[in-house]
C-alpha positions as CSV (number, residue, x, y, z in Angstrom):
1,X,60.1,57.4,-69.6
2,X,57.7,54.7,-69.2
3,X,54.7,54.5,-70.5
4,X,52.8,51.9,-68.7
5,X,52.9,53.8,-65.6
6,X,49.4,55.0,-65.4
7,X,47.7,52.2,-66.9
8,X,49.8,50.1,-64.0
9,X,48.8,52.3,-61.3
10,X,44.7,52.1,-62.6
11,X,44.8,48.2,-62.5
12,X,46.6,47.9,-59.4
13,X,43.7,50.2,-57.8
14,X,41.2,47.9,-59.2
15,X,42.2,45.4,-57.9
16,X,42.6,46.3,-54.8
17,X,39.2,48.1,-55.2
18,X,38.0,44.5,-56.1
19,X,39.6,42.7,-53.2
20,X,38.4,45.4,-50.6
21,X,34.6,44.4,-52.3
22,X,35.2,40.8,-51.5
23,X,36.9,41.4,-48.4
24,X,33.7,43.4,-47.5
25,X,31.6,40.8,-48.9
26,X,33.3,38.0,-46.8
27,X,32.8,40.2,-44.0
28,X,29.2,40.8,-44.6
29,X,28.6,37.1,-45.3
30,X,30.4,36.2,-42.0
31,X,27.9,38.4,-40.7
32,X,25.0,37.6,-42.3
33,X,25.6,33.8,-41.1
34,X,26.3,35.4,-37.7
35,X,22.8,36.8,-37.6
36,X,21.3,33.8,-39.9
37,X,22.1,31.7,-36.4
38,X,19.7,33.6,-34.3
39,X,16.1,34.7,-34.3
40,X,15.4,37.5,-37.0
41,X,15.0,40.8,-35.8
42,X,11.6,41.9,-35.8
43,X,10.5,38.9,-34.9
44,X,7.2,38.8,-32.6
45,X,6.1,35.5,-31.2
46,X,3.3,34.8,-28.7
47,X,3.6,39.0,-28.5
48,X,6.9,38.6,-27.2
49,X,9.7,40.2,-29.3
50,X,12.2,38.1,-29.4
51,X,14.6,38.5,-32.5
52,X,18.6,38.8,-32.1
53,X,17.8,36.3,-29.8
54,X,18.8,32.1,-29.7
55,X,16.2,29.8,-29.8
56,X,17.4,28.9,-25.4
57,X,16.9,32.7,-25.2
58,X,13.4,33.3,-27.1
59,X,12.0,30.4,-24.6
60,X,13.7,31.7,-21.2
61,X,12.0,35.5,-22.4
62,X,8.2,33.5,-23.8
63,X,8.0,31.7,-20.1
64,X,8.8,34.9,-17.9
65,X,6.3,36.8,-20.3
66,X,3.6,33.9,-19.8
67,X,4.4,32.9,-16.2
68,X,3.1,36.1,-14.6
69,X,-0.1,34.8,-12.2
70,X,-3.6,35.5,-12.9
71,X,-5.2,37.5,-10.7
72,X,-9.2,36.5,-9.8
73,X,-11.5,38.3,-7.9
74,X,-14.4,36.7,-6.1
75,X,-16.0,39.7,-5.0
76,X,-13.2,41.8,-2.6
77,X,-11.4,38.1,-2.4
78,X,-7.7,38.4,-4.4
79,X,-6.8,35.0,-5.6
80,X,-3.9,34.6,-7.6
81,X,-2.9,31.9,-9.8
82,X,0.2,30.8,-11.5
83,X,-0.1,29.4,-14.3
84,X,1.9,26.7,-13.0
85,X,-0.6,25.4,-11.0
86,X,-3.2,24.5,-14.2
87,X,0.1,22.7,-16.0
88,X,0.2,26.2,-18.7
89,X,2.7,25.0,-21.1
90,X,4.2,27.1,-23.9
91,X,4.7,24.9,-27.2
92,X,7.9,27.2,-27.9
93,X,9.4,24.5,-29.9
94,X,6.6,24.6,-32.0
95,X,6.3,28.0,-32.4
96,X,10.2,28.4,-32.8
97,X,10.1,25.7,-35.6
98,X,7.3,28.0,-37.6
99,X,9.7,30.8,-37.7
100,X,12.5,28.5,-38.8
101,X,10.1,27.2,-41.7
102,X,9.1,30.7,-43.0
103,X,12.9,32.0,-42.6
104,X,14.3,28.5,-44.8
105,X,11.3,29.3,-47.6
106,X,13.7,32.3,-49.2
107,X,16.8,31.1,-50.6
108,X,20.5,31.3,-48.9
109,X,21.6,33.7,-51.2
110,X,18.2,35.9,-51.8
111,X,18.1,36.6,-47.9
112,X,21.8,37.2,-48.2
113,X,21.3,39.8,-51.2
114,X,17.8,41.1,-48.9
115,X,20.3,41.5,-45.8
116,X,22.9,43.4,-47.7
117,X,20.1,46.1,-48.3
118,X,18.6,46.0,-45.2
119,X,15.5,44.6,-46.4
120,X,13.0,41.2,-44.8
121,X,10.2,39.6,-46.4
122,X,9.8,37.5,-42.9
123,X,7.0,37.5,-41.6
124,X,6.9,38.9,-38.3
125,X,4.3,37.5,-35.9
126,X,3.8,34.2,-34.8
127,X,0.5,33.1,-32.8
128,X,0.7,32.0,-29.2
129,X,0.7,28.0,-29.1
130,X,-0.3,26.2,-25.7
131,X,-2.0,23.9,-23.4
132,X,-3.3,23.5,-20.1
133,X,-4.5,21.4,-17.8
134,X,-8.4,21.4,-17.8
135,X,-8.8,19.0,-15.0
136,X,-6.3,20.9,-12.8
137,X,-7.9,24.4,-13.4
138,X,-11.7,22.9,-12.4
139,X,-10.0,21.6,-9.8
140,X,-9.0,24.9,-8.7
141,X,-12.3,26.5,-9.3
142,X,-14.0,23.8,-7.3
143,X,-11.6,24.5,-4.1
144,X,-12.2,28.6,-4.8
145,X,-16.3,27.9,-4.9
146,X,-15.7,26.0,-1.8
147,X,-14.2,28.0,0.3
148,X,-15.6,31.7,-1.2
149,X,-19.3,30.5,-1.7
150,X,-22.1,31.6,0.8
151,X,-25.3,29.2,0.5
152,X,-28.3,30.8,0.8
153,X,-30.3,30.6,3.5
154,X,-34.2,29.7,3.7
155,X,-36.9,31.9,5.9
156,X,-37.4,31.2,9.1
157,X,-40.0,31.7,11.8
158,X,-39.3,33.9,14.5
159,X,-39.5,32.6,17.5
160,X,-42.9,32.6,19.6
161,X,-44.5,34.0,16.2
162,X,-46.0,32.8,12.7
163,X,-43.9,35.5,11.2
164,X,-40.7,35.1,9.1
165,X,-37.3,36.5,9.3
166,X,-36.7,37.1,5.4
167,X,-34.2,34.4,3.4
168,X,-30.9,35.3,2.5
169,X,-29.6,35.1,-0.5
170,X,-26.1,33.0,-1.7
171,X,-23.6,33.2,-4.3
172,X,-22.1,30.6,-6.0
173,X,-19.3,30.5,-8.7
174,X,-19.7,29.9,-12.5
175,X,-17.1,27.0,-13.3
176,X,-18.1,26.9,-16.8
177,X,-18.0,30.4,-17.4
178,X,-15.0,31.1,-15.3
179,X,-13.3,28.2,-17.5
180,X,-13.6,30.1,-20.8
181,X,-12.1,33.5,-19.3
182,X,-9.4,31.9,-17.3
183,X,-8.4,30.0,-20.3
184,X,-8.4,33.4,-22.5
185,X,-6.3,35.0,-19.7
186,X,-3.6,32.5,-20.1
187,X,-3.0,33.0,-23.5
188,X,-3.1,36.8,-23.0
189,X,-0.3,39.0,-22.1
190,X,-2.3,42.3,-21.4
191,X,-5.8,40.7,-19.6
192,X,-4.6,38.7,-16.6
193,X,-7.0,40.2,-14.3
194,X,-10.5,38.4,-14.4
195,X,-13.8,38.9,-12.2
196,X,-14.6,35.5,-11.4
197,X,-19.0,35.6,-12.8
198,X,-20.8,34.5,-10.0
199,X,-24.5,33.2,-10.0
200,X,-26.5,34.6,-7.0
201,X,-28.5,31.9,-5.4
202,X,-32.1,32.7,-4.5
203,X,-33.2,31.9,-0.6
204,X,-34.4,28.0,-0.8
205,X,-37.9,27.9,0.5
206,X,-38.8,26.3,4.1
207,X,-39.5,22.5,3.7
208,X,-43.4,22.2,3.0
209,X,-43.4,19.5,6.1
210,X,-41.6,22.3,8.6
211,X,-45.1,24.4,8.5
212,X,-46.6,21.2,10.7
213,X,-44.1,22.3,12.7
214,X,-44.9,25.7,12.8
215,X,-48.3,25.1,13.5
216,X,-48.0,23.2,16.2
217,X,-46.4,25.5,17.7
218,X,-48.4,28.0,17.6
219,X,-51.1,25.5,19.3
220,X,-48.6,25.2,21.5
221,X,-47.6,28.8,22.2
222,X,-51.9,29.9,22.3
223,X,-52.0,27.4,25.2
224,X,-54.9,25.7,23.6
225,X,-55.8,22.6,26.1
226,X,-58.8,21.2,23.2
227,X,-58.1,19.3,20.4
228,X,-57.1,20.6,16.7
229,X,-58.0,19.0,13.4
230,X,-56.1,20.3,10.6
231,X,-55.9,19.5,7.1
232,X,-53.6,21.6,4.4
233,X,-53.2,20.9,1.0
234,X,-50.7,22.3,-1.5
235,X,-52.9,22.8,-4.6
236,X,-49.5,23.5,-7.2
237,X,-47.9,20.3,-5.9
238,X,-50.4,18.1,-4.2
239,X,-48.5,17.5,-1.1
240,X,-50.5,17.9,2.6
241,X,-50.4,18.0,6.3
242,X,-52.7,16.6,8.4
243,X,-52.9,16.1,11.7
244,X,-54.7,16.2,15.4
245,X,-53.3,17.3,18.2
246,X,-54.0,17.7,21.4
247,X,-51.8,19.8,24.2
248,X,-48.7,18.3,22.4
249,X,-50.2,15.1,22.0
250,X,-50.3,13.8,18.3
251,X,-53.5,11.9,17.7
252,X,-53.7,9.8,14.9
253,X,-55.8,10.3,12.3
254,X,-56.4,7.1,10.3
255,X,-59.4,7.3,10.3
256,X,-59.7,10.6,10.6
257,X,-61.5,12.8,13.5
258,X,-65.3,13.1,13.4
259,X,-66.2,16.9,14.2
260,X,-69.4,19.0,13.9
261,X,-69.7,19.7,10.4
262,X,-72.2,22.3,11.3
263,X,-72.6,24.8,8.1
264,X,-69.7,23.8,6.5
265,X,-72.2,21.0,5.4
266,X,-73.5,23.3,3.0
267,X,-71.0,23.0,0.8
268,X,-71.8,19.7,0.1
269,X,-75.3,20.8,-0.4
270,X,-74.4,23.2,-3.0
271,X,-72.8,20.7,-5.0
272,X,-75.7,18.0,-5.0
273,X,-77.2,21.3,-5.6
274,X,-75.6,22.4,-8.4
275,X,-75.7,18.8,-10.3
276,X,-79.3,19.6,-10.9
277,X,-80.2,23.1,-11.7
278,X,-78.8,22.9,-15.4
279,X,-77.4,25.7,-17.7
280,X,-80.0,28.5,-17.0
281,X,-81.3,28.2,-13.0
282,X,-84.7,30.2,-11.8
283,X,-83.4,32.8,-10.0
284,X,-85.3,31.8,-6.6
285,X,-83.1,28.9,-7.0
286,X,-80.1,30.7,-6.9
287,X,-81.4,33.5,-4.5
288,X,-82.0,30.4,-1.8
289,X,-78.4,28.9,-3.0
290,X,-76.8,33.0,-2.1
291,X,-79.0,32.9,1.3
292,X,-77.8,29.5,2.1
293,X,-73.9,30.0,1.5
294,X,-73.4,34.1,1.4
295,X,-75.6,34.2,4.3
296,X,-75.3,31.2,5.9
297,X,-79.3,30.6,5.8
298,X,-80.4,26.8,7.6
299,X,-84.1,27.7,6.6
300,X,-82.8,28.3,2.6
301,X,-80.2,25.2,2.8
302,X,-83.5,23.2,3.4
303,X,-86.0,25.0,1.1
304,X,-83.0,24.7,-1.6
305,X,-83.2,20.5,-1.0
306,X,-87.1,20.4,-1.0
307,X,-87.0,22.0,-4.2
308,X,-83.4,21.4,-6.0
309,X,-82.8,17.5,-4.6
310,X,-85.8,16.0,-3.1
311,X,-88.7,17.2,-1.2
312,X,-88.3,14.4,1.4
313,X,-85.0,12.5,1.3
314,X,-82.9,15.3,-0.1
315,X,-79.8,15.2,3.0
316,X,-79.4,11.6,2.5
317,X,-79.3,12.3,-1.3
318,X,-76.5,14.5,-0.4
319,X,-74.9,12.2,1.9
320,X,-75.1,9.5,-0.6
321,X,-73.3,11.4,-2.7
322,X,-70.8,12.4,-0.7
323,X,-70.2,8.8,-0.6
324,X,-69.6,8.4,-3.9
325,X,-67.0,11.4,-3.9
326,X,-65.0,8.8,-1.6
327,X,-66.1,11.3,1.3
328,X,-67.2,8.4,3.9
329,X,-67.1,10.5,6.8
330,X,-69.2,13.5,5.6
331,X,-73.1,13.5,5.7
332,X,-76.5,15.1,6.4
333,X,-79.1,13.1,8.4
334,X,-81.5,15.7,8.8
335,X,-83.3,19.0,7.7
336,X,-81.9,22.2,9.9
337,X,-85.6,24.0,10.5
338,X,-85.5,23.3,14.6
339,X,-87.4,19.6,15.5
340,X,-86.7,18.4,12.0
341,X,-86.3,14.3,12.6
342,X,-83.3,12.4,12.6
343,X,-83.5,10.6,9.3
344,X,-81.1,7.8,9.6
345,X,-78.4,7.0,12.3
346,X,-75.0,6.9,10.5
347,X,-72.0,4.9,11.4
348,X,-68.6,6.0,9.6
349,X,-64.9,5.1,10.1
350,X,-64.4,8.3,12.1
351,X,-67.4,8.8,14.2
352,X,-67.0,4.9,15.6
353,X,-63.3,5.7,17.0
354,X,-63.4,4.5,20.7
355,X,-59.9,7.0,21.1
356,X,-61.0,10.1,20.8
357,X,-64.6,11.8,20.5
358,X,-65.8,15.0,19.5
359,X,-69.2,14.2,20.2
360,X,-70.5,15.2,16.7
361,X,-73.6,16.1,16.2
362,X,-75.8,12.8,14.5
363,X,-77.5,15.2,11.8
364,X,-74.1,16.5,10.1
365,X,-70.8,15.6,10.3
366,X,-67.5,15.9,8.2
367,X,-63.7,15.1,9.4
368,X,-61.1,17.8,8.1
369,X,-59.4,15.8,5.1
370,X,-63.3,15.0,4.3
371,X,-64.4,19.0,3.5
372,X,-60.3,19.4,2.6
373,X,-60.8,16.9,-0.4
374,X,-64.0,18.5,-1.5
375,X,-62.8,21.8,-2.1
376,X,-59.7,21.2,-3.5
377,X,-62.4,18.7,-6.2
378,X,-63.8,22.3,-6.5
379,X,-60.4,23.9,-7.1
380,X,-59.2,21.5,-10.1
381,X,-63.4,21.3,-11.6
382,X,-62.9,25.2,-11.9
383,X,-59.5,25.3,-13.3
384,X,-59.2,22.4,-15.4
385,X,-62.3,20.9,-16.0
386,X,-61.3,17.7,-14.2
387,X,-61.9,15.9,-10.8
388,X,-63.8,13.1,-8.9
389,X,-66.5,15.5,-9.1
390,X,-66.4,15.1,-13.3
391,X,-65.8,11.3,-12.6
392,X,-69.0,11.1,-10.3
393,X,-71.3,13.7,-12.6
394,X,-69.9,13.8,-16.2
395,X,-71.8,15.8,-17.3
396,X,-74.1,17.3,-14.4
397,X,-71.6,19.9,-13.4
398,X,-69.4,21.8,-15.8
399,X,-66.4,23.8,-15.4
400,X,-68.1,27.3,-14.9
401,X,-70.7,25.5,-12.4
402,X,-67.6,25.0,-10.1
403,X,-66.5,28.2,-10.9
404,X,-69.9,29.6,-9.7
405,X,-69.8,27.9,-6.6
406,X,-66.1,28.8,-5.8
407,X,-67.1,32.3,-6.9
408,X,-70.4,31.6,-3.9
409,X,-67.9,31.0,-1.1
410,X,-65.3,33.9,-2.2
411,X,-68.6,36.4,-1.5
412,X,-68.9,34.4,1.9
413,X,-66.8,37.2,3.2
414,X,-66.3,37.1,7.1
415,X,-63.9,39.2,9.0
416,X,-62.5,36.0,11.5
417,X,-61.6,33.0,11.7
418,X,-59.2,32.2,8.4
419,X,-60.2,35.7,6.9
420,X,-58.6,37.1,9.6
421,X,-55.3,35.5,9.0
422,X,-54.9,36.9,5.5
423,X,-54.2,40.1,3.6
424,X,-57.9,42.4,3.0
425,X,-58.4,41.4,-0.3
426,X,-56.8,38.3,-0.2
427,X,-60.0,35.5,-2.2
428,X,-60.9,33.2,0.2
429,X,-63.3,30.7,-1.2
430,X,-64.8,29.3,2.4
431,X,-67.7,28.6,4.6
432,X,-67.1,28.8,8.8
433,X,-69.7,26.6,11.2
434,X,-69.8,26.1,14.9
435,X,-72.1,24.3,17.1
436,X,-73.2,25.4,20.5
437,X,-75.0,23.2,23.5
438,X,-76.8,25.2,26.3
439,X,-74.9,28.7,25.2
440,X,-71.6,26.8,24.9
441,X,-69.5,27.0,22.0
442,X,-67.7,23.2,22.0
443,X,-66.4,23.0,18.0
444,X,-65.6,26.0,15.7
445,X,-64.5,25.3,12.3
446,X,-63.5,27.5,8.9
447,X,-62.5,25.2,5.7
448,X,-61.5,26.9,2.5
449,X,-59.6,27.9,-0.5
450,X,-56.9,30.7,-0.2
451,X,-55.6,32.0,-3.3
452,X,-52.7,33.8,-2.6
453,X,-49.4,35.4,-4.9
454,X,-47.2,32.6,-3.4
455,X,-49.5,29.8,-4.1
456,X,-53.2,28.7,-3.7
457,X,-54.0,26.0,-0.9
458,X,-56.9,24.3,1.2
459,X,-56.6,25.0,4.7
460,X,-59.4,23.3,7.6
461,X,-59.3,23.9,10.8
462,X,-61.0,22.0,13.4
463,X,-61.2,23.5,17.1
464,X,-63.1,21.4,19.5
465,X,-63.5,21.5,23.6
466,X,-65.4,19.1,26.1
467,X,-65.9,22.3,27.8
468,X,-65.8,25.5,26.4
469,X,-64.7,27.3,23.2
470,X,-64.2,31.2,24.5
471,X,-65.3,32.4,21.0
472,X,-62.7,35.4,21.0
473,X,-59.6,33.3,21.7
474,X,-60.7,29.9,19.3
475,X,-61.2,32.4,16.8
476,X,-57.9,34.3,17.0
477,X,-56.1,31.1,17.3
478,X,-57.9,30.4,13.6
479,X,-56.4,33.4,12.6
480,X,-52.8,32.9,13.9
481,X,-53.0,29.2,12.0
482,X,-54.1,30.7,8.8
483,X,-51.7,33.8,9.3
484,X,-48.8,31.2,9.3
485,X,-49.6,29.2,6.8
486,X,-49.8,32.5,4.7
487,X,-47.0,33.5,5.7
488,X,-45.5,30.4,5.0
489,X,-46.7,31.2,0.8
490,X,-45.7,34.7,0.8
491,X,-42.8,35.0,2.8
492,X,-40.8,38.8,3.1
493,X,-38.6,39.8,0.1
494,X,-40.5,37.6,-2.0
């Protein structure tokens, strides 16, 4: 019997125990370097999973993931870009070679003994890497605002009217802000969809020069024969308009036109007025200076010189001071009480034209630039302080003196002329004249300030005819002017 039987049999089962481990282990090894050659499983990059797969793979399934076009909207417009077009390129080398770094950190034969028990310590995600084109993609944007854009478009008159069809407004697109989300979009997988920000562009306002336009039309369309003098100044930018015209004849006016200045002279009375009654007038003082403006008094405007400029000289004391305002074509040579004397003949620039005449009265004259200059002196006195009229009396007339007066011609409330033309309500800081010979009315005028939510402004108008004024239809035709310059300020939808 032999003895070693069993002990043979238990060996030769170990080692066939032992070389069915290695055997195994081989196979597992084989395996593991198998799988060792591609991506680890699990493995997230850009978003895309990608593991069990080659490095030829992984890139093939990263640029079908990140080729997809965005979609923009421009409003109900689909645009779709490829990312293509902005030169979107992944870095999947890159990223590829960050895996491969983190994978080659653990040791051959730790991974190997973390494979055989199913176990990673690879990290898992790797961040999207890329570039674009910045160039390209404004370049795109720029062709999209082109063709998608709407400009906006300005107020404009309706035909045969001084009204205004309402402005439209325009869109335009944000490059810069459609930059930043188009750029986030390409490096997204799940937000490819972006609504392009668009700015909304307000209606551009009529050029300021077009209202000469307007207004001569509306000479025109009135079928006024006599000649207009019209002066308009902006007061927030400076800019004016001033011309004559004369059944679609432009007259120039350097020098300006000599009119009537009738009691729009009293204006300038107030002032010279004004640069002498001190902090605390007597109240007949300023009962004669109410009469004189509010109600348009002659017999007060001449009391209110006697006693306030000079008992003898005082319209020349107003017309020399006028003068020094640079106002050479505005004076007073003469009381107003009926068969007062002529005090002095006066020559100016505008009342020795040989082109055109007017034929202005000798005792009181103005042009419209003249009157137009004055009050807006008056406008900047009462809001800032400073004017020609500070320059010329420093400290004869304050800020709240010009206020006073402006505050005078605002309660000279009358229900034509430029009144007419604006809003009830609407402060109109003005004084109105007109001359008559033998029960004719040949020159109406209306100068003043017009405050208004658009803008404030001077506006004059001179109306004079060789013939006849027909007070009704001069005076509407004021109206109409002022309506469309208004108009012009406060224009619908604004």
């Amino acid at each position: 019997m032999n003895k070693r039987g069993p002990f043979s049999t238990l060996r030769y089962l170990s080692i066939l125990l032992i070389l069915a481990a290695i055997i195994l282990a081989v196979l597992q090894l084989v395996r593991f370097s198998r799988v060792r050659a591609f991506l680890p499983a699990g493995l997230v990059v850009a978003g895309v999973p990608v593991g069990g797969l080659d490095r030829s793979q992984a890139a093939q399934r990263l640029g079908e993931a990140y080729s997809v076009p965005i979609e923009l909207y421009y409003k109900d417009a689909v645009i779709h870009l490829p990312p293509s077009v902005v030169d979107f390129q992944l870095e999947v080398d890159s990223m590829l070679s960050v895996a491969d770094f983190e994978r080659t950190q653990v040791q051959f034969w730790q991974d190997f003994w973390e494979f055989l028990w199913g176990r990673t310590t690879f990290a898992t995600q790797i961040p999207l890497s890329a570039k674009f084109s910045e160039p390209r993609l404004r370049a795109v944007l720029e062709d999209i605002s082109e063709r998608y854009d709407q400009p906006s478009e300005s107020a404009m008159p309706v035909a045969g009217t001084v009204d205004f069809f309402p402005g439209k407004p325009g869109t335009a697109l944000d490059v810069e802000g459609s930059v930043l989300l188009i750029e986030a979009a390409l490096n997204s997988l799940a937000s490819r969809t972006i609504n392009l920000p668009i700015k909304r562009l307000e209606p551009a306002r009529p050029a300021f020069q077009n209202l000469e336009v307007l207004l001569k039309q509306t000479l025109d369309v009135s079928g006024y024969d006599g000649l207009a003098g019209i002066y308009l100044l902006d007061l927030q930018t400076a800019k004016d308009i001033h011309f004559a015209y004369r059944q679609g004849e432009d007259i120039p006016v350097n020098p300006d036109i000599a009119f009537t200045a009738s009691s729009i002279i009293k204006i300038p009375i107030m002032v010279s007025a004004y640069s002498r009654i001190g902090e605390n007038p007597d109240p007949e003082t300023m009962k004669l200076m109410e009469d004189m403006v509010d109600k348009s008094g002659n017999e007060a405007a001449d009391w209110l010189m006697d006693r306030v400029i000079d008992d003898t000289t005082g319209p020349l004391i107003v017309t020399d001071e006028m003068q020094a305002l640079g106002l050479y074509n505005t004076f007073l040579a003469g009381y107003f009480s009926l068969g007062s004397p002529l005090l002095v003949v006066i020559d100016t620039p505008a009342n020795t034209r040989l082109d055109v005449n007017t034929d202005p009265d000798p005792y009181n004259q103005t042009t419209p630039s003249d009157i137009g200059m004055l009050l807006e002196d008056l406008y900047q006195c009462s809001q800032t302080g400073g004017s020609a009229l500070k320059a010329v009396f420093p400290v004869q007339i304050t800020q709240q003196e010009c206020q006073d007066m402006i505050t005078f011609l605002i309660k000279n409330r009358l229900p034509v002329l430029l009144t007419a033309g604006v809003p009830e309500g609407t402060p109109i800081a003005h004084k109105h004249g007109w001359t008559t010979t033998n029960g004719l009315i040949h020159t109406i005028g209306d100068a003043g300030i017009i405050y208004t939510p658009g803008g404030n402004y001077v506006l004059v108008v001179f109306l004079y005819h060789p013939d006849q004024l027909v007070w009704e239809t001069a005076s509407e035709l004021i109206a109409e002017l002022s309506q469309a310059v208004y108009n012009f300020y406060n224009l619908p939808g604004e």
